[in-house]
N, C-alpha and C positions, 0 to 999 in steps of 0.2 A: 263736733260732738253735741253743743246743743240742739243744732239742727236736727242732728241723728233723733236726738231724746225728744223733741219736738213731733217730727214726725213719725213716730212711734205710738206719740201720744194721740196725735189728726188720725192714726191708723186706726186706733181702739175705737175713737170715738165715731169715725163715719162707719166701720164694719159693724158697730154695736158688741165688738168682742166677740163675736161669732169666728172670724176667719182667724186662726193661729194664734188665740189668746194666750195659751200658757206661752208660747216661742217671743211674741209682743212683751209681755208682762216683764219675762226674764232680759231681754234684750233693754227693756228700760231699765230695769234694775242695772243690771251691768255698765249701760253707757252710763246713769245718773252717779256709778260711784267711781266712773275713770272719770267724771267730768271733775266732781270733790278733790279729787286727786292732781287734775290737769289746769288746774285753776291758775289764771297770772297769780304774780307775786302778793300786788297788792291785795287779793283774795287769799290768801293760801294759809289753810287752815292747819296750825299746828295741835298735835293730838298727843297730851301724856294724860288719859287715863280713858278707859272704854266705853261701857253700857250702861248704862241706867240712871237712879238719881246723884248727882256729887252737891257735895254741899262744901265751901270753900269761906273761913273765919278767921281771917289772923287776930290775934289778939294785940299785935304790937308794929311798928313800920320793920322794925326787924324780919320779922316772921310775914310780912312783904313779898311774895314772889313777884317778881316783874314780868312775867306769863302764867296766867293760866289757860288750859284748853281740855277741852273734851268732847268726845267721836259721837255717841249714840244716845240721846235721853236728854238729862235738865240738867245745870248747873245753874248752883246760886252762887255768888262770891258778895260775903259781906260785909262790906269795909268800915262799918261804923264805929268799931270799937278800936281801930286805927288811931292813933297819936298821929299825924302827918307831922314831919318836921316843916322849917322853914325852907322855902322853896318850891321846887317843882318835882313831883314824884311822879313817876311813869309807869303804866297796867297796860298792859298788853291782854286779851281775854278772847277766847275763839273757840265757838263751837261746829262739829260738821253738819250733823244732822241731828237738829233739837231747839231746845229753848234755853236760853240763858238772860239772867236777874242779875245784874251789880247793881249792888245798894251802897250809897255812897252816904258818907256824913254829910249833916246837914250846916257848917258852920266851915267848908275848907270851899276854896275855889275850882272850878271844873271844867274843862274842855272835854267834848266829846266827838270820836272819829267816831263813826261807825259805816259798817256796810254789811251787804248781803247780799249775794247772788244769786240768789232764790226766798226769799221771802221778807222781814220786816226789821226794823231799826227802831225804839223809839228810846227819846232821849230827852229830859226837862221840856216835856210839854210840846215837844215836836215828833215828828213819825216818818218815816220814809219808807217804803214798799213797792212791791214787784220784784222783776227782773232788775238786776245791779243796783240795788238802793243803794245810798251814798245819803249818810246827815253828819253835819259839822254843828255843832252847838257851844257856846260857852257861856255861864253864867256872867250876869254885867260887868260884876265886882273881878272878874279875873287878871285882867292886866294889871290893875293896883294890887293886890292879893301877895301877901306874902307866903302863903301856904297854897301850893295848889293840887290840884290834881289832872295830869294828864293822861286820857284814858282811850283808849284804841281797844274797839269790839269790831268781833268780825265773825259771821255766819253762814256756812252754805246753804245749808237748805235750812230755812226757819226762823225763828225770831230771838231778838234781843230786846230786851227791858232794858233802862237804866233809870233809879228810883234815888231821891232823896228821902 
């Protein structure tokens, strides 16, 4: 399939869109969302809520969900007002196609997974981008740290922020 969606793409651009553009256009639309869909594991984008802007606030580690994800548009998830207990608490966060923002407190310890399939990672001052970006980060203080945060983003097509 990305070959498919690739050369689809090499089609548009050397015909200049002239030969079969609407049949091209739609064909990539369609492979780019079986691709979303056919993704390994490691990629594989879980989706509870649809279109547009989401904005995600717990107020307390209770009200913690250990995934968040969403299909079409922005999510922000903003974990500042988090209590983290002692130890290590795990996020899971995964958009398909759009932009997502975790904002983390600045005062708990952070490991960061992130990837993307199609476009960008960036994470405490570091960035990853293109095709399969892959960034591993953790603030210094993490292994002595009694409070941490372990946090896994993941993107099909598009990017990821993660903000102190």
């Amino acid at each position: 399939m990305p070959a498919g969606l690739i050369a689809v793409g090499v089609l548009l651009i050397v015909t200049g869109g002239r030969v079969a553009r609407g049949g091209l256009v739609g064909l990539g639309v369609v492979l780019a969302i079986l691709l979303g869909t056919a993704l390994p594991a490691h990629h594989m984008v879980q989706v509870d809520s649809g279109f547009g802007d989401r904005l995600e606030r717990p107020e307390s580690a209770a009200a913690l969900r250990p995934t968040y994800s969403h299909a079409f548009g922005s999510m922000t998830i903003d974990l500042r007002s988090v209590e983290f207990p002692e130890g290590t608490s795990r996020v899971e966060a995964s958009t398909s196609f759009g932009s997502m923002v975790v904002i983390l407190p600045p005062d708990v310890a952070v490991r960061v997974h992130g990837e993307a399939a199609f476009g960008s990672v960036q994470a405490l001052m570091r960035e990853a981008s293109g095709l399969g970006s892959t960034l591993d980060v953790r603030t210094d203080d993490y292994d002595r740290a009694t409070r941490r945060i372990d946090l896994d983003v993941s993107t099909a097509f598009g990017s990821t922020e993660v903000q102190r």
